[in-house]
C-alpha positions in Angstrom: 76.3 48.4 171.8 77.2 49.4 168.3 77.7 53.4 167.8 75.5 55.1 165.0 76.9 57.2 162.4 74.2 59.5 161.9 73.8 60.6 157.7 74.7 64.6 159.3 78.5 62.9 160.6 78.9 61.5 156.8 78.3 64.1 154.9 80.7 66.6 157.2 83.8 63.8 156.7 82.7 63.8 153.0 82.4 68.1 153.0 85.8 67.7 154.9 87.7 65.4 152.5 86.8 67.1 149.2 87.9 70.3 151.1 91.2 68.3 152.1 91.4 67.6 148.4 90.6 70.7 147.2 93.4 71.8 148.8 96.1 69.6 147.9 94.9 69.9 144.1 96.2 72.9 141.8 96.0 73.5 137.8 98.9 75.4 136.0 97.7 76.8 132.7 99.8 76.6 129.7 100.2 80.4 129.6 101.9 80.4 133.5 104.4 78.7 135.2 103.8 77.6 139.1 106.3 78.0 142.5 105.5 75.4 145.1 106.4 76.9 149.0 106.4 74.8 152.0 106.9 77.3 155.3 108.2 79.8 152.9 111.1 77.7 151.2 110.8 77.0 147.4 109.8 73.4 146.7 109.8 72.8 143.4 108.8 74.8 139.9 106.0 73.8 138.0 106.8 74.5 134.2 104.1 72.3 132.2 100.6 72.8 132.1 98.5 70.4 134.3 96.7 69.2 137.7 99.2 68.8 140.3 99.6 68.1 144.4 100.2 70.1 147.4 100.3 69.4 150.8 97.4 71.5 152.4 98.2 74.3 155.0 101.7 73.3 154.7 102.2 74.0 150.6 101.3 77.5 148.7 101.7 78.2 145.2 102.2 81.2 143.2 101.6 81.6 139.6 103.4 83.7 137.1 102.7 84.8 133.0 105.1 83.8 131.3 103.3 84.8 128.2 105.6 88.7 126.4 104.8 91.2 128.0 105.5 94.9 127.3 106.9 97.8 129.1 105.6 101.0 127.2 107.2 104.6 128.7 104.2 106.8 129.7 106.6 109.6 129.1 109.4 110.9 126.8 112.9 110.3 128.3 115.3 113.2 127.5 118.7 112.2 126.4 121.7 114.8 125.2 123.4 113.9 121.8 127.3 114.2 121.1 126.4 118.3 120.0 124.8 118.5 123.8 121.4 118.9 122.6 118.2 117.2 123.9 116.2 114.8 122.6 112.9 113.1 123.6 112.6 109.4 122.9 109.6 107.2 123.5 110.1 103.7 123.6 108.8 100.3 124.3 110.6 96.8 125.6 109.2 93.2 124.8 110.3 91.1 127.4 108.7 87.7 129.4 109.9 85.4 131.8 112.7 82.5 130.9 113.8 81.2 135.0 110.6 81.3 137.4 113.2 80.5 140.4 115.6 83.2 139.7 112.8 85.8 138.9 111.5 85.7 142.4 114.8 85.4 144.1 116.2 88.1 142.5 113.0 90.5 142.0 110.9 88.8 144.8 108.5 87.8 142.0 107.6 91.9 141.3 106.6 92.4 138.0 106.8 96.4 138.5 110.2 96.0 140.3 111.5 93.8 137.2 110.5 97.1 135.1 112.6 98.8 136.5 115.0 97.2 136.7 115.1 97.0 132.9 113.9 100.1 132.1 117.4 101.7 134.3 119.4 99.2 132.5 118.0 100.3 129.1 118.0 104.7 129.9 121.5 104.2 130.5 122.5 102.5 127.8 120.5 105.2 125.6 122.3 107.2 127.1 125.9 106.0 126.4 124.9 105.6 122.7 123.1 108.9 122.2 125.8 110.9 123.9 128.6 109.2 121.1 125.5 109.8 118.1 124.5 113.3 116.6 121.1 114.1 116.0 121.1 113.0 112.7 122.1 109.5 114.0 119.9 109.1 116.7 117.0 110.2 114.3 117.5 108.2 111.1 120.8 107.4 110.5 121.9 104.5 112.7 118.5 103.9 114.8 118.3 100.5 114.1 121.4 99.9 115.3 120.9 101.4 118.7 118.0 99.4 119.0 119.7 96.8 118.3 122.9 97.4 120.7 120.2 98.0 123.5 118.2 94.6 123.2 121.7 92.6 123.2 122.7 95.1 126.4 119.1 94.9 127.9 118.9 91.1 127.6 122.4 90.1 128.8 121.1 92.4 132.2 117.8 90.5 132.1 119.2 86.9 132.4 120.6 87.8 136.2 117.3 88.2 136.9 115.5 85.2 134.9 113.9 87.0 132.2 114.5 87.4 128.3 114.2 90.9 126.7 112.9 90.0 122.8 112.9 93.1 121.7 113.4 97.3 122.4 112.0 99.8 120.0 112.3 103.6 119.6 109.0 104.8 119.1 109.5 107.9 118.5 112.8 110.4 118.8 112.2 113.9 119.0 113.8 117.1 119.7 112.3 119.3 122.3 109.8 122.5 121.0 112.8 125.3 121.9 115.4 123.2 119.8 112.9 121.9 116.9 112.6 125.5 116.1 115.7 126.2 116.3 116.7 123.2 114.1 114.0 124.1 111.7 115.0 127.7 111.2 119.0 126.4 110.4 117.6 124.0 108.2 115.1 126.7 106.4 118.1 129.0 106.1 120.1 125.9 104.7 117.5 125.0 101.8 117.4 128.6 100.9 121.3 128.9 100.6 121.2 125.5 98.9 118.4 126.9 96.7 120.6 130.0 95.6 123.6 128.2 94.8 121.7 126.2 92.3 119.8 129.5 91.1 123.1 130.7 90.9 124.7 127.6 88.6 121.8 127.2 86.8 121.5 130.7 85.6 125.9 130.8 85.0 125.1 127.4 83.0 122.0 129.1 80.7 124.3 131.8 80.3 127.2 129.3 78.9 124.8 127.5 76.8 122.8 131.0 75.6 126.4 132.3 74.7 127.5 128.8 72.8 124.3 128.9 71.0 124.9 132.2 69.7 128.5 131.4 68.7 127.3 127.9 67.2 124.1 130.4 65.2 127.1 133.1 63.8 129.3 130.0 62.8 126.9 128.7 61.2 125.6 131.6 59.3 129.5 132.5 58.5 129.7 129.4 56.8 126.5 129.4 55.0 127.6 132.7 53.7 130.3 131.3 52.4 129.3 128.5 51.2 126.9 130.7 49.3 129.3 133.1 48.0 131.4 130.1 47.1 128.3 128.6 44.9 127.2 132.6 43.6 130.8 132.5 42.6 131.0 129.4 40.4 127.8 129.9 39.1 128.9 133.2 37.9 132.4 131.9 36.6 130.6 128.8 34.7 128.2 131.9 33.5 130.7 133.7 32.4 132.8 131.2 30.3 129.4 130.2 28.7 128.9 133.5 27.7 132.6 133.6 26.9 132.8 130.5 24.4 129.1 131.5 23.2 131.0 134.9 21.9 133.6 132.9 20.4 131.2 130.7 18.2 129.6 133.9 16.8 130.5 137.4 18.4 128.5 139.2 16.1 124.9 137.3 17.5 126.9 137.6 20.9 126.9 141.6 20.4 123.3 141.2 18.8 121.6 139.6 21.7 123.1 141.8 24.5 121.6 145.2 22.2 118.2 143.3 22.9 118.8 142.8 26.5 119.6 146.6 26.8 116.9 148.2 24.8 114.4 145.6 26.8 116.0 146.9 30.3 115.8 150.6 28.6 112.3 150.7 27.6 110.2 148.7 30.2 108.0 151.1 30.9 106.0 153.0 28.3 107.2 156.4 30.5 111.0 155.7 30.0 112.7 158.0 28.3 116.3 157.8 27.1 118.1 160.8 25.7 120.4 160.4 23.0 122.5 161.1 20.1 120.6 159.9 16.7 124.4 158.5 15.4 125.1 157.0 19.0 126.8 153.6 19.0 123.3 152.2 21.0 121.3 152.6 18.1 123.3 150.8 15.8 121.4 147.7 15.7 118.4 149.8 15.0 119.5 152.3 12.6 121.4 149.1 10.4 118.6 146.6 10.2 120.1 144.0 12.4 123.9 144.5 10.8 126.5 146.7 12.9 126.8 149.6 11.2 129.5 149.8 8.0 128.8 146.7 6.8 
């Protein structure tokens, strides 16, 4: 008597085996990589993407990003600088996964517990190199090279525990409200003694160059004045000798010429008046007809 597999019989075998198969099938994405367990034991890692096997109820897999990720600091950390004073420093670590087998042996897989982790490792280096680093330092002056100190510390920490730290930044490094003031009022007082001095040479240095101005003006006009006197001179020494050799041609016209020139001077003005003897040696000229009297 041959048994009947009724259509309800096939389709639960069929329901069962693409349930079996479901089960034995996984997919790893491209951005994740895959640990296979069997009874809790690590089978094997599953780095490329693709459709892979599992033995059902026996096999489970967990997935993990191993795409960067980023720790950002919710709050300030406060750190003290070589002149003990506090500063606040926000900050932010690039880091992602590089050994899926040693990042759940060591962390158990725990994304927040792998934070941590570097987040302790990072504070204290930040706060070795801020407590050898002034203010000035930490602010401006070598912040790219603790940055740089703490992803080279950071990331040789990270590699016991199967991850790779890209990169650490200093957001933002500030000084606490009580000490910004302070630091603001020392450096108001500084600009303004800074200011002062340079009031103070500039207005010695106008006074330099005022007083050499001066000196340069009355050299100046010491030697214009003499040059002048020097010129007035030999004008009046070529004057005279012309005059001189003009009286030795003819002293007579010589004598003539300079009566003119004194009764011209005399009588300008028809209200001059000149009082004089009628036989006075003036008059000559006038009382001879042009010839010196005598002749």
């Amino acid at each position: 008597m041959k048994t009947r597999i009724n259509p309800g019989q096939i389709a639960g075998i069929v329901i069962a085996l693409l349930v079996l198969l479901a089960m034995s099938l996984f997919v790893v994405d491209q951005r994740q990589n895959a640990i296979v367990f069997r009874l809790g034991e690590v089978v094997s890692v599953k780095k490329e993407p693709g459709l892979y096997l599992k033995l059902p109820l026996l096999d489970n897999v967990r997935f993990f990003d191993v795409r960067i990720l980023t720790i950002d600091t919710p709050e300030p950390e406060r750190f003290l600088t070589s002149e003990k004073k506090n500063v606040l420093v926000d900050l932010f670590v690039k880091w992602r996964i590089t050994d899926v087998r040693g990042y759940f042996t060591s962390v158990g897989g725990d994304e927040s517990r792998a934070q941590t982790r570097l987040l302790q490792t990072i504070n204290d280096g930040l706060r070795a190199e801020f407590g050898n680093r002034t203010v000035h330092d930490v602010v401006s002056g070598e912040r790219d090279k603790i940055m740089e100190l703490m992803r080279n510390r950071a990331n040789e920490d990270a590699s016991k525990i199967g991850v790779e730290v890209l990169d650490v930044r200093l957001k933002r490094v500030d000084l606490p409200q009580e000490v910004s003031e302070s630091v603001y009022r020392r450096m108001e007082a500084e600009r303004k003694r800074v200011a002062n001095e340079l009031r103070s040479t500039g207005g010695a240095e106008s006074e330099k160059i005022r007083a050499d101005a001066d000196k340069q003006r009355e050299v100046i006009l010491a030697e214009a004045y003499r040059d002048a006197q020097r010129i007035k001179g030999e004008g009046d020494a070529r004057a005279a000798a012309i005059y001189a050799r003009a009286y030795e041609i003819n002293p007579e016209f010589y004598a003539f010429y300079r009566s003119l020139e004194a009764y011209r001077a005399s009588f300008k003005n028809r209200s001059d008046v000149l009082v004089l003897e009628p036989n006075s040696e003036f008059f000559k000229y006038m009382r001879s007809g042009g010839r010196p009297a005598g002749r």
